[in-house]
Structures are given as structure tokens and as C-alpha cells.
C-alpha positions as CSV (number, residue, x, y, z in Angstrom):
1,X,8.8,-20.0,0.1
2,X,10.0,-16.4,-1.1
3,X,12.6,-15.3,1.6
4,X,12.8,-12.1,2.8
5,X,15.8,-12.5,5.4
6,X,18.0,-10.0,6.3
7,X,15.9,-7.3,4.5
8,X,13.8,-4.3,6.0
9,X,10.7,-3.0,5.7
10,X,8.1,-0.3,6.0
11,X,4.2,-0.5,6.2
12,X,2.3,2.7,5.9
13,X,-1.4,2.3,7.1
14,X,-0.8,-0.9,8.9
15,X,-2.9,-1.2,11.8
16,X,-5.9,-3.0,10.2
17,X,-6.8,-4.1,6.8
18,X,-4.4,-5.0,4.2
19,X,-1.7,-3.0,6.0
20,X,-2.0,-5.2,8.7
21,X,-1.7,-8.7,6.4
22,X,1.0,-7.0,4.3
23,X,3.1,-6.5,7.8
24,X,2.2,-10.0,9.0
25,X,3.1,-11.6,5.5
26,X,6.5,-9.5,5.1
27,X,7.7,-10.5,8.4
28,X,6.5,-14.5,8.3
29,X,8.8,-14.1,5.0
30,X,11.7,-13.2,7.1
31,X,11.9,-9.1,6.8
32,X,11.9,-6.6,9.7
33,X,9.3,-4.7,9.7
34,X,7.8,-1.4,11.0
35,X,4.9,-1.2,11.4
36,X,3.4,2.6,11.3
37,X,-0.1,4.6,11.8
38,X,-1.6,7.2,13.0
39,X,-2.3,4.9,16.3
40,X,0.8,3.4,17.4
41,X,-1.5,1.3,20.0
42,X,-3.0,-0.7,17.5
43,X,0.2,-0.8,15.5
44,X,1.8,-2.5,18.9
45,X,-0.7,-4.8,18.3
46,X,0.3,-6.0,15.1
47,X,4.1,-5.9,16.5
48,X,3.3,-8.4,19.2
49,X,2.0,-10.4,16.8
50,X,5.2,-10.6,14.6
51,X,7.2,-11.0,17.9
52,X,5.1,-13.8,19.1
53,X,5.8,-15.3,15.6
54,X,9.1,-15.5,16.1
55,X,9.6,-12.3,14.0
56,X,11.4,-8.5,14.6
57,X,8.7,-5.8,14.4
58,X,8.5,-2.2,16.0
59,X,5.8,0.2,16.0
60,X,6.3,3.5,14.9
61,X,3.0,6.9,14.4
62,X,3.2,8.6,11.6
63,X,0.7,11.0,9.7
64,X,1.5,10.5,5.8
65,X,0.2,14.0,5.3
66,X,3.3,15.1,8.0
67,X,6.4,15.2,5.8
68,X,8.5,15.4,8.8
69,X,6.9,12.5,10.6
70,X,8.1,10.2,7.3
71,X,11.0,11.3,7.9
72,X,11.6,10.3,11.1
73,X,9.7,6.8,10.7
74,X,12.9,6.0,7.9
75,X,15.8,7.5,10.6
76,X,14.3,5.6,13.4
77,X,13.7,2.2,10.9
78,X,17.5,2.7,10.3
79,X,18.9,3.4,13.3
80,X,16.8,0.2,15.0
81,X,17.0,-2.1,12.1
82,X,20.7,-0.9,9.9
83,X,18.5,0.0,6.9
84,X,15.7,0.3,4.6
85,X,14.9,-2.0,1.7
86,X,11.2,-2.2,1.1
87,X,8.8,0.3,1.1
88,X,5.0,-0.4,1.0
89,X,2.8,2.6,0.9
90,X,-0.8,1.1,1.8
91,X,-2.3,4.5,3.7
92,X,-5.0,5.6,2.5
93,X,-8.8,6.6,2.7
94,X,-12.3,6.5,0.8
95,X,-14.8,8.5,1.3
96,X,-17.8,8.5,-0.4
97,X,-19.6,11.9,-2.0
98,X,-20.8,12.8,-5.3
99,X,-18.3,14.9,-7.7
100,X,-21.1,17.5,-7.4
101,X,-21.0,17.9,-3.4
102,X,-17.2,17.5,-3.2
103,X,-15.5,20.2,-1.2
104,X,-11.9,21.9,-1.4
105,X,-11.3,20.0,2.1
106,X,-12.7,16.9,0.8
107,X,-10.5,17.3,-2.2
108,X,-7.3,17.9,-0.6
109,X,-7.6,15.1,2.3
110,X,-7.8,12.5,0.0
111,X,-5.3,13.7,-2.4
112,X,-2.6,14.9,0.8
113,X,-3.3,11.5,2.3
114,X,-3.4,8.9,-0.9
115,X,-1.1,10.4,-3.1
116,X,1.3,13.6,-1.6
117,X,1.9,10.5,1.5
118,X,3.0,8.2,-0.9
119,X,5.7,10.5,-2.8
120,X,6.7,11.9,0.3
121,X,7.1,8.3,1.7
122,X,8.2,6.8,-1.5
123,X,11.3,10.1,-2.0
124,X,12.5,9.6,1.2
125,X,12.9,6.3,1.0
126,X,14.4,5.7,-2.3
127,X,17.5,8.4,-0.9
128,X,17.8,5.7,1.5
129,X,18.0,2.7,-0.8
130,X,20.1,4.3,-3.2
131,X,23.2,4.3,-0.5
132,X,22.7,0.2,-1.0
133,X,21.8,0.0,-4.7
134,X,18.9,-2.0,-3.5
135,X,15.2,-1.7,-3.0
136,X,12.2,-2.3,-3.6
137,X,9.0,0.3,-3.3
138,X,5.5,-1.3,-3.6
139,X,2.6,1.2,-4.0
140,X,-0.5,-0.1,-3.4
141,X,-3.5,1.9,-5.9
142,X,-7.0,0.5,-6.8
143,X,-8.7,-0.7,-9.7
144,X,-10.6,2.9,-9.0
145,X,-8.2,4.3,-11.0
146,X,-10.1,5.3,-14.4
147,X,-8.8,4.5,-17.4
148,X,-5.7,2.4,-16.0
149,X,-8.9,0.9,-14.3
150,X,-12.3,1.6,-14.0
151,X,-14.9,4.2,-12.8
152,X,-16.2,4.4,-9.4
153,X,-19.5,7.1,-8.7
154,X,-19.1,9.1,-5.5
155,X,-15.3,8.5,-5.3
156,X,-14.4,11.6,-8.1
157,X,-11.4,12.3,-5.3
158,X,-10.1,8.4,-4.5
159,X,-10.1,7.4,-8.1
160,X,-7.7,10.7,-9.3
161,X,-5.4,9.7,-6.3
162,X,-5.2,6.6,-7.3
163,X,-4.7,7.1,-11.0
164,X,-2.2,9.7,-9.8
165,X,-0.2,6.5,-7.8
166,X,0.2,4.5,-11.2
167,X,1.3,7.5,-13.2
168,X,3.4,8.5,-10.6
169,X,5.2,4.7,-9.9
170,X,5.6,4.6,-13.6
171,X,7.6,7.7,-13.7
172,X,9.8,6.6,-10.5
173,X,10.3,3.5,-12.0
174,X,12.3,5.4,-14.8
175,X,14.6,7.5,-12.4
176,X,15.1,5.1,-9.7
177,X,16.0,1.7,-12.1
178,X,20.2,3.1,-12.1
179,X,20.5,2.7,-8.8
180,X,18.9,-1.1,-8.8
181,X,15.8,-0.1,-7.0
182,X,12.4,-1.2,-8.5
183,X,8.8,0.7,-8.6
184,X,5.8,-1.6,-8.9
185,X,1.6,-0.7,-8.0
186,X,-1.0,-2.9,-7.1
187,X,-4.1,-2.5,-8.0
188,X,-6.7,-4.4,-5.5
189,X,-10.5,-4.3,-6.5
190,X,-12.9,-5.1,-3.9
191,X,-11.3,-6.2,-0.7
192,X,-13.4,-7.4,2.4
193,X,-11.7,-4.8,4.6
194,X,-13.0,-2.3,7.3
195,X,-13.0,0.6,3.8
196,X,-15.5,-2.0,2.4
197,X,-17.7,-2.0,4.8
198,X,-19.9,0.1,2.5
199,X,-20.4,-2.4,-0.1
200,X,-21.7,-4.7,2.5
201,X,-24.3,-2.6,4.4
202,X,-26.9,-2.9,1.7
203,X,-27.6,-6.6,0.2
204,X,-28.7,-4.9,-3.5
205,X,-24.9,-2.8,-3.5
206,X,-23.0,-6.2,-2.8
207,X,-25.1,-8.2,-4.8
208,X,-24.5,-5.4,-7.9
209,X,-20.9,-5.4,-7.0
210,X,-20.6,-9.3,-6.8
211,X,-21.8,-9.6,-10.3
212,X,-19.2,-7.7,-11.6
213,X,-16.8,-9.6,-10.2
214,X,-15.9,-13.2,-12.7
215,X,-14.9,-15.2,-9.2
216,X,-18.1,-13.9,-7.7
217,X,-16.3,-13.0,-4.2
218,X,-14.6,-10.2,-2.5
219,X,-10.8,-10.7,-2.3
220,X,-9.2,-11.5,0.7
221,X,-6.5,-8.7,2.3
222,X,-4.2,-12.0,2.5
223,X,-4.2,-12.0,-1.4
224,X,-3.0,-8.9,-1.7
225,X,-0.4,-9.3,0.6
226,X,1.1,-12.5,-1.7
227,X,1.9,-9.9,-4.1
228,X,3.2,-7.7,-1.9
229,X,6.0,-10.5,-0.5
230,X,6.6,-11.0,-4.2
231,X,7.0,-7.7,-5.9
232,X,9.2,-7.2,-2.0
233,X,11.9,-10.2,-2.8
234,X,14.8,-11.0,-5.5
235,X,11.9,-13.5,-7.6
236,X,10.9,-9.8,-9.4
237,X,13.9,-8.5,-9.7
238,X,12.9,-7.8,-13.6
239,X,9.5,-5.8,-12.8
240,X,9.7,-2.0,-12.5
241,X,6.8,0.2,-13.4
242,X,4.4,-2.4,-13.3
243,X,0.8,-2.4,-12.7
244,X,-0.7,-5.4,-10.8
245,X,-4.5,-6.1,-10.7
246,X,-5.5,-8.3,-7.9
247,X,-9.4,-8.2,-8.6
248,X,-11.0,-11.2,-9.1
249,X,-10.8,-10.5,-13.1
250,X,-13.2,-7.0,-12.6
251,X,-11.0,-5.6,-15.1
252,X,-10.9,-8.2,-17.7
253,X,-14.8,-8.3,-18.2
């Protein structure tokens, strides 16, 4: 198994979904981990979990759209745990509405929340790792990410933020390789998640999205979180700006 012991990590948007399984599978590998949301109750959740696993978790609210809030989540991760070495931005959102209808609001929720959160996060941190020569940040996009991806209708707003996450990783990839941290993106396509539910409500939707998909399934939040461990540990230690899909093999049709 990939071992993550003695190392320390963060999980943005972990109380449910794949922040959840990313916080579970970071700490079975042996890391620290906090664990942060915008509800620290059902973050506790996930904590007891870890501790009951035999792991070292603690639970920490933060607003990704609250710069000073990020902040704060890497002092306190410090000061309880000695240091920082992974990052994973997962927080995010996806709400549905055509380009047409698309308001300023609407615009800048998505883009403050799924892409200024994850510089924000990802700046912060790296100042961090650099006083270690060590880390590793993990930014988790979408196959919705046009032409590094594909196309999705109603989701004009999701698919620039996460275009804007793979540009953006590439770039920090670039400035942050001197001081031996690494900059990877995942790219998940359909993922039976509570963000999904919407591709399940209608039988004609999930059948139409099914049949794009070669393994015929939605993915599993557990599958994403393999890579996650991975792209986390010294077994990638030669990937920087590198773009992940985890989609079933959408992307290869």
C-alpha cells in the first residue's frame, strides 16, 4: 500500500461526496488530515470516523470564497498537526442554467467558489510547503472543462471554472517545481455523488449519459480518491502539471 505516514493534509469540501472518500482514503494511508466545510458538524462526522479508524483527523469551517478563513484553516493545521504537505482542493458547486439565463450572481458564485477558492487555498499553501521543500497540491476539475474536456449544456459557469483549474495547475506547476512541490488536476466525469443527483432523477438523462460512458457506469467517489492517495505520496514524485481523467473512458470516445 502507498504510505502516507508522517505527512499532513488538507480537504476542502469534505463533508460528503468525494471530499469525504478523499479524507477517509488520505487518512487510512497514514496522513493527518483536516477535514474542512462550511459545516464543521458534518465535517466532525467524517473526523470521528478517521479517529475510530485508528487515524488523526480534526475538523475545521471554512468558506473557500473567505480568503481569511483559508488562512486560518493552514495556521490552525500547523499549529495542531507541525505542518502542511498536501493540499486537496475538492470544494465546489454545480448548478444547472442555460448560458442564456445566467446571471452576474450566478456567474461569480461559481467562479469565487470553484476556482478564486482553489488559488486562494492552493497560494497559501504552497508558502507553507516551500519552508519544507515538500508538497504536494492536488486540484480536483471535471471532465466539464471544454476543450481540455468536453462540453456540458446548462453548466456555461462550471465548465469555465473548471477549465480555469487545469490552466491554472499547469501554470503553478511551473513556479512551484524549484521548491520540490508538485501541481497535478483530476479530472472526474460522472460521479454517483449528492452533485449528481440530477443525472439520476430522470431515467432518459441517465440512460443518455450512460451511453456515453465505454464502462457503462457512473464512477465511484472511492475511485477518485485512489488517485488522490497517489498523486498525495512519494510514488509521483515525477508528475507536475498533469491532467488526470478518471471517467470511465468519456473522453477517449
Amino acid at each position: 500500500m502507498i504510505s502516507l505516514k508522517d505527512k499532513v493534509a488538507i480537504v476542502t469540501g469534505a463533508r460528503r461526496g468525494m471530499g469525504r472518500t478523499h479524507s477517509l482514503a488520505l487518512a487510512k494511508a497514514g496522513a493527518k488530515v483536516t477535514v474542512s466545510d462550511i459545516n464543521i458538524e458534518e465535517c466532525q462526522q467524517i473526523v470521528e470516523e478517521i479517529k475510530k479508524q485508528g487515524g488523526e483527523a480534526m475538523a475545521f469551517k471554512c468558506d473557500v470564497t473567505n480568503k481569511k478563513e483559508i488562512e486560518e484553516m493552514i495556521e490552525k493545521t500547523v499549529a495542531e498537526f507541525g505542518k502542511l504537505d498536501i493540499l486537496v482542493n475538492n470544494a465546489g458547486i454545480a448548478e444547472f442554467k442555460p448560458f442564456l439565463e445566467l446571471t452576474d450572481n450566478d456567474w461569480e458564485k461559481t467562479i469565487n467558489i470553484n476556482l478564486r477558492g482553489y488559488f486562494w487555498a492552493a497560494q497559501a499553501a504552497a508558502k507553507e510547503m516551500m519552508k519544507n521543500k515538500w508538497g504536494r497540491i492536488i486540484n480536483i476539475a471535471s471532465i466539464a472543462a471544454g476543450q481540455v474536456g468536453v462540453g456540458f449544456r446548462d453548466l456555461a459557469h462550471y465548465c469555465a471554472s473548471k477549465g480555469g483549474i487545469a490552466a491554472m495547475s499547469e501554470a503553478m506547476a511551473l513556479e512551484l517545481a524549484p521548491y520540490n512541490i508538485t501541481v497535478n488536476c483530476i479530472a472526474p466525469g460522472v460521479i454517483d455523488t449528492p452533485m449528481t443527483n440530477v443525472f439520476k432523477e430522470d431515467p432518459k438523462t441517465l440512460e443518455e449519459t450512460l451511453a456515453r460512458i465505454p464502462l457503462k457506469r457512473m464512477g465511484k467517489p472511492e475511485e477518485i480518491s485512489n488517485a488522490v492517495v497517489f498523486l498525495a505520496s512519494e510514488e509521483s514524485s515525477y508528475m507536475t502539471g498533469s491532467l488526470i481523467m478518471v471517467d470511465g473512458g468519456w473522453t477517449a470516445c
